[in-house]
C-alpha positions as CSV (number, residue, x, y, z in Angstrom):
1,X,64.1,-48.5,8.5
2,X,62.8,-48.7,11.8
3,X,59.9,-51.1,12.4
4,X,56.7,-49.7,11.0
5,X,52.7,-50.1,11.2
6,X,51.3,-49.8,7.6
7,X,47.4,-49.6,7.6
8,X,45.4,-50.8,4.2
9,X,42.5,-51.9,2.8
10,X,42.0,-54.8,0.6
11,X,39.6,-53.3,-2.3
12,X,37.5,-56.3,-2.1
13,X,34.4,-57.3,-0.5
14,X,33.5,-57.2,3.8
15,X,34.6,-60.9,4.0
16,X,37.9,-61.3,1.9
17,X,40.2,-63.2,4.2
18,X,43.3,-64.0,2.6
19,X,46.5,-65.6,3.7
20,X,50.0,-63.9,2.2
21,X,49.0,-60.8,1.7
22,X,48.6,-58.8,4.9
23,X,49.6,-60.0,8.7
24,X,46.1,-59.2,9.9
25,X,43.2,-58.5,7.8
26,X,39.8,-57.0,9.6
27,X,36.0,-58.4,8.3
28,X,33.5,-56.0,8.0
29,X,32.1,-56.7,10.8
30,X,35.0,-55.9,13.0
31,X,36.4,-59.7,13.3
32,X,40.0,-59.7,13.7
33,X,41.9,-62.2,11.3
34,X,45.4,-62.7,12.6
35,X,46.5,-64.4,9.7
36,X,50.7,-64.4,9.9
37,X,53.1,-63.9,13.0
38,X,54.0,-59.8,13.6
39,X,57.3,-60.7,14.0
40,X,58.0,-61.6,10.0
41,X,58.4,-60.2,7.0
42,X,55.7,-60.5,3.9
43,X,56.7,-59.4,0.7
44,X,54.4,-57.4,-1.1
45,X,52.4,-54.9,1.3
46,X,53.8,-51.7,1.0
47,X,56.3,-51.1,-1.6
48,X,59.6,-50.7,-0.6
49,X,58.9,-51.2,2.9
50,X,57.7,-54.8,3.6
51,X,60.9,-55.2,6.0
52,X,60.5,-54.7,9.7
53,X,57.4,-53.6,8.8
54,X,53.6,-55.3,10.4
55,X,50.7,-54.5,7.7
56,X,46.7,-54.7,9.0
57,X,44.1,-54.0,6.5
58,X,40.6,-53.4,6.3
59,X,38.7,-55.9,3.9
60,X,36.6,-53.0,2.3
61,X,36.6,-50.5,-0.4
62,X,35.7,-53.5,-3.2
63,X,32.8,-51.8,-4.8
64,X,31.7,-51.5,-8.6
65,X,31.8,-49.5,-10.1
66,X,31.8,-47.0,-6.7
67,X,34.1,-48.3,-4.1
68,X,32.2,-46.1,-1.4
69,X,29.7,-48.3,-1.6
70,X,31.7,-50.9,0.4
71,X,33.3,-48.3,2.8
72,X,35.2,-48.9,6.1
73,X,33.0,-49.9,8.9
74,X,32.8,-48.1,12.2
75,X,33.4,-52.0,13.5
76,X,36.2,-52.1,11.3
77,X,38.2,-48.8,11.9
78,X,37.9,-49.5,15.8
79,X,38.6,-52.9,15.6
80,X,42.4,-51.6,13.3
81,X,42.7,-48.9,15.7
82,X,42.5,-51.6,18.8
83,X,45.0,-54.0,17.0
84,X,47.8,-51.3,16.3
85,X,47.6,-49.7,19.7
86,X,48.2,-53.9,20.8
87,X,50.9,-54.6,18.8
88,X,52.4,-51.2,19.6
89,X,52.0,-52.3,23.2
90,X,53.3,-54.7,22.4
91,X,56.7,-53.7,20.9
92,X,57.0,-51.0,24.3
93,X,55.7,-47.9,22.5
94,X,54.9,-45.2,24.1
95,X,52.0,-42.8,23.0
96,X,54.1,-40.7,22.1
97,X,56.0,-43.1,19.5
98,X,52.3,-42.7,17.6
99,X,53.8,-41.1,14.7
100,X,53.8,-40.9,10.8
101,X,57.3,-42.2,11.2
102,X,55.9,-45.4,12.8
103,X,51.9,-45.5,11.9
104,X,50.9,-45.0,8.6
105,X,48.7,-45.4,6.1
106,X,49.2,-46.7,3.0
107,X,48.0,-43.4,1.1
108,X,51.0,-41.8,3.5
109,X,53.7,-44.2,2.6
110,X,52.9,-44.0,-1.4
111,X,53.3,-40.4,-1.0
112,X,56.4,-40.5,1.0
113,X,55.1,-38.1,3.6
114,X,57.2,-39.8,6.1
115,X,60.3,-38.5,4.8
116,X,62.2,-41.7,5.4
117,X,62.4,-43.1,1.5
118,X,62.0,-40.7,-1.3
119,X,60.4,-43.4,-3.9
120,X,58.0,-42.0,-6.9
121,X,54.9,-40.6,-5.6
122,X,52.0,-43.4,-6.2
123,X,49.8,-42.5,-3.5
124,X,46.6,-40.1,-3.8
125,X,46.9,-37.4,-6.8
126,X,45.9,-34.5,-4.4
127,X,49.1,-35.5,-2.8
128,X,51.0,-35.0,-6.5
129,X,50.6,-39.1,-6.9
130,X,49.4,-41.2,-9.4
131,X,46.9,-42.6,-7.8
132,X,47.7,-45.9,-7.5
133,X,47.2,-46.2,-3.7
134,X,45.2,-43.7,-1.6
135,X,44.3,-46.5,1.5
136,X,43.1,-44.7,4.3
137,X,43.2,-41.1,3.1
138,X,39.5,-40.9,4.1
139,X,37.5,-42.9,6.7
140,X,34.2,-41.8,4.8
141,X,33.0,-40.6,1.5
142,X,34.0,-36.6,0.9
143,X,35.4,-36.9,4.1
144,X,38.2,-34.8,4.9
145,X,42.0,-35.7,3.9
146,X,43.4,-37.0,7.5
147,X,42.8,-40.5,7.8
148,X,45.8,-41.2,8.8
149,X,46.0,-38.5,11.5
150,X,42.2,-39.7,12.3
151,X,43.6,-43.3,12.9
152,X,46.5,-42.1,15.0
153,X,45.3,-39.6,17.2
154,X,42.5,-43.1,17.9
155,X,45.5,-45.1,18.7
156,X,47.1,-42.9,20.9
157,X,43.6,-42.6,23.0
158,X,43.5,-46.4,23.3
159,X,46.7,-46.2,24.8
160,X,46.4,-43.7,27.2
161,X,43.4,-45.6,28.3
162,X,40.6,-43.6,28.4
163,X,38.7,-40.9,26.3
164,X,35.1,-40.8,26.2
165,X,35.8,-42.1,22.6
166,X,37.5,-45.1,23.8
167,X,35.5,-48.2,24.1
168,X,34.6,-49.7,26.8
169,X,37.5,-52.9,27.8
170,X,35.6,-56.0,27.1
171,X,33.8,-58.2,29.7
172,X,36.4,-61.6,30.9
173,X,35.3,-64.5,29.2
174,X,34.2,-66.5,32.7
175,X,35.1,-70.5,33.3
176,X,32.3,-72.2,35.4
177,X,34.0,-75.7,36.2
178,X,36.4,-78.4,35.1
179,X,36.4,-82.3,33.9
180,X,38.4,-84.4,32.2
181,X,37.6,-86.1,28.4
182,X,39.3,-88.5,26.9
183,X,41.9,-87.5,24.4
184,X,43.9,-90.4,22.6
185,X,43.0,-92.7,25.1
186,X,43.9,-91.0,28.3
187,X,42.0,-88.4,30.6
188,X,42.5,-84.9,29.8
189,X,42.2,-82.4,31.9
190,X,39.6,-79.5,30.8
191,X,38.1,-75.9,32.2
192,X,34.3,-75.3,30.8
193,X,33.5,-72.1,29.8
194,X,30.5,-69.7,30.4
195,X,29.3,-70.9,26.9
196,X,29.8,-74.7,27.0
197,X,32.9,-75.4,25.3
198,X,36.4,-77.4,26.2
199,X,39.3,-75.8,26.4
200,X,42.8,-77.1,27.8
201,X,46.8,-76.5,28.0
202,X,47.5,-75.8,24.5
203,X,50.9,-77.2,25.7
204,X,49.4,-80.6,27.2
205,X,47.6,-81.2,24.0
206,X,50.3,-81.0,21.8
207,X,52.9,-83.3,24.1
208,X,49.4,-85.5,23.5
209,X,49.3,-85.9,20.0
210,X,53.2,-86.0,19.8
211,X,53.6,-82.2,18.0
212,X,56.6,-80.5,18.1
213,X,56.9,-77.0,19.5
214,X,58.2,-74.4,21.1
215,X,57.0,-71.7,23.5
216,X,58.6,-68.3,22.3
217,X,57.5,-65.7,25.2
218,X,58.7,-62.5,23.5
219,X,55.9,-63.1,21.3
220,X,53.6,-64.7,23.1
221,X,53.4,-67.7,20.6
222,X,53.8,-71.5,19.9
223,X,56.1,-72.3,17.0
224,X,54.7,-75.7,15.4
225,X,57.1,-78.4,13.9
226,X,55.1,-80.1,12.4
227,X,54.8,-80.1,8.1
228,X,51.0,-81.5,7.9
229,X,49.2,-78.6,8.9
230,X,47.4,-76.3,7.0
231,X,45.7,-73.4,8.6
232,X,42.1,-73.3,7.8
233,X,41.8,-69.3,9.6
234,X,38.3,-69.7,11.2
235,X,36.2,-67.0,10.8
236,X,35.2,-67.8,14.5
237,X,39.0,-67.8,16.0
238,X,39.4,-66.5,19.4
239,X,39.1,-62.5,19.4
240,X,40.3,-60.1,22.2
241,X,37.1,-59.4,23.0
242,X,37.0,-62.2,25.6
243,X,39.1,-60.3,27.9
244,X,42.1,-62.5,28.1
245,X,45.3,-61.6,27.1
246,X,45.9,-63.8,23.4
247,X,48.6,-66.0,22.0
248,X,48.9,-66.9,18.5
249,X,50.2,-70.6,17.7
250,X,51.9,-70.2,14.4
251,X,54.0,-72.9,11.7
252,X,57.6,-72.4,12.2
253,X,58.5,-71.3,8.5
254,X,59.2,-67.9,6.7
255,X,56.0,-66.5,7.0
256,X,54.6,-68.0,10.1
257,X,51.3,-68.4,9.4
258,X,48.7,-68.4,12.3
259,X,47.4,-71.8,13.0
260,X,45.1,-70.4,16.3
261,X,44.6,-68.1,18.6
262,X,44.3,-68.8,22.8
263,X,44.4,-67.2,25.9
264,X,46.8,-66.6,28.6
265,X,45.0,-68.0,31.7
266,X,47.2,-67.5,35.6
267,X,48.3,-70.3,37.5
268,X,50.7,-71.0,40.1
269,X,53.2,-72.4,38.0
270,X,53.0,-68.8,35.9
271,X,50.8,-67.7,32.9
272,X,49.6,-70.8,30.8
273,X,48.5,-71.0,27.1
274,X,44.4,-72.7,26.6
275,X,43.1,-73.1,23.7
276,X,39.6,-74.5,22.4
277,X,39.8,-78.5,22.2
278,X,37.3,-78.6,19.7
279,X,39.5,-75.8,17.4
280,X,42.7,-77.6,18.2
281,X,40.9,-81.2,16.8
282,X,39.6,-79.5,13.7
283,X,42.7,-77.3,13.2
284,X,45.1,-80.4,13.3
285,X,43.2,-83.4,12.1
286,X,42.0,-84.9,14.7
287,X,39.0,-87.2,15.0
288,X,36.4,-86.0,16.9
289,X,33.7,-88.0,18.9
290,X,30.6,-86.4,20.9
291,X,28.2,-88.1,23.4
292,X,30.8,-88.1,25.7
293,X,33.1,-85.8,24.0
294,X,36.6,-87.5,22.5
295,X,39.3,-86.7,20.9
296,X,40.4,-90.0,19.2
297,X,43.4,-90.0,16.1
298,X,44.8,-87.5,14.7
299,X,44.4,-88.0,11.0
300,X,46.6,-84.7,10.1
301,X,46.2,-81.2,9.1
């Protein structure tokens, strides 16, 4: 099939963040989770469709014996709404490519209102389902039937750029100087942001600490080498609402997890990749030493 977006929720609590499952997973408070490379396959999101296919769920819908009473947020539906029309961006849709055929919930797909693959009908009973899935078919309690039309017709508006329902773009994260620290015994060069904190050339640091990786610009990611890392997915990763275009850095296996996400900064030698120092250390094992800030051995992930 042709690639597909497949919107979920998780039927679990606000803050059930879960590698494996889905390539993005949203907190209840609206906290994007990039959790595994768009461009790969993971096996068990939609049924009969996890190939060429990009799942984002909602982490909602997880309450006892009422699941209402853990509904979508508002946060959360604008925050799934902003990360399809990205990734749709992304892949060079138009508005216009905003369609059940390549947007859908996963109430839709059960149901096989596509058209594309006639499997049995689990999706919501009022569709003729079972019932096993209905993700999406509302975005409230006795709400109408539409979701997925809801969420779309949002998407395309993001694209376009600019309906009184769209949100405002967020303010640019600001940089207000640069200094060096030490990092494994030599200076590193770093730019200070607004709030304090280091961040360098995500590329720099890795040629530091002796990482293996690869630039892949299509995506706008890092592929790491490297076998000892295992992503911790911080719940206070870098979000798009600093105003900077993002890269992920991701392990280079089958499912690509995400190890961190940066920012694409300008230069003159073209767009660079930054990323925090103090994430990168934590992320990859690396000793840590403050008053001066260093970044001593890296101990592994």
């Amino acid at each position: 099939m042709a690639a597909t977006i497949y919107l979920h929720w998780t039927a679990t609590g606000y803050d059930w963040i879960r590698p494996g499952h889905y390539h993005v997973i949203i907190g209840g408070d609206g906290r994007v989770h990039r959790l595994h490379a768009t461009s790969v396959d993971l096996p068990a999101h939609t049924w009969a469709r996890n190939s060429n296919a990009v799942a984002l769920s909602c982490a909602c819908m997880g309450g006892q014996p009422d699941p209402w009473t853990l509904p979508p947020t508002p946060s959360q539906l604008e925050s799934l709404c902003a990360e399809t029309a990205a990734i749709a961006t992304s892949w060079g849709w138009s508005t216009e490519d905003i369609t059940i055929q390549r947007v859908m919930t996963h109430a839709e797909a059960a149901s096989n209102k596509d058209g594309r693959l006639m499997h049995d009908n689990y999706g919501p009973v009022v569709w003729g389902g079972t019932g096993e899935r209905w993700d999406l078919l509302q975005l409230e309690k006795n709400g109408p039937l539409d979701g997925g039309e809801q969420l779309r017709r949002r998407i395309r508006e993001l694209m376009a750029g600019g309906t009184s329902q769209t949100p405002r773009p967020p303010s640019q994260l600001s940089f207000k100087g640069a200094t060096t620290i030490e990092a494994r015994g030599e200076a590193l060069a770093v730019a200070i942001d607004s709030e304090g904190r280091s961040w360098a050339l995500a590329a720099t640091l890795l040629e530091r600490y002796r990482i293996p990786h690869a630039w892949d610009a299509n995506q706008r990611r890092i592929l790491i080498g490297s076998l000892d890392v295992a992503p911790t997915y911080r719940d206070d990763s870098v979000q798009a609402s600093v105003g900077w275009p993002l890269f992920t850095m991701t392990l280079q296996t089958g499912n690509a997890p995400v190890i961190l996400t940066g920012i694409v900064r300008p230069s003159d030698a073209g767009d660079r990749a930054w990323c925090r120092v103090l994430e990168f250390a934590e992320e990859f094992g690396i000793s840590v030493r403050y008053d001066p800030f260093t970044l001593l051995k890296r101990r592994g992930g």
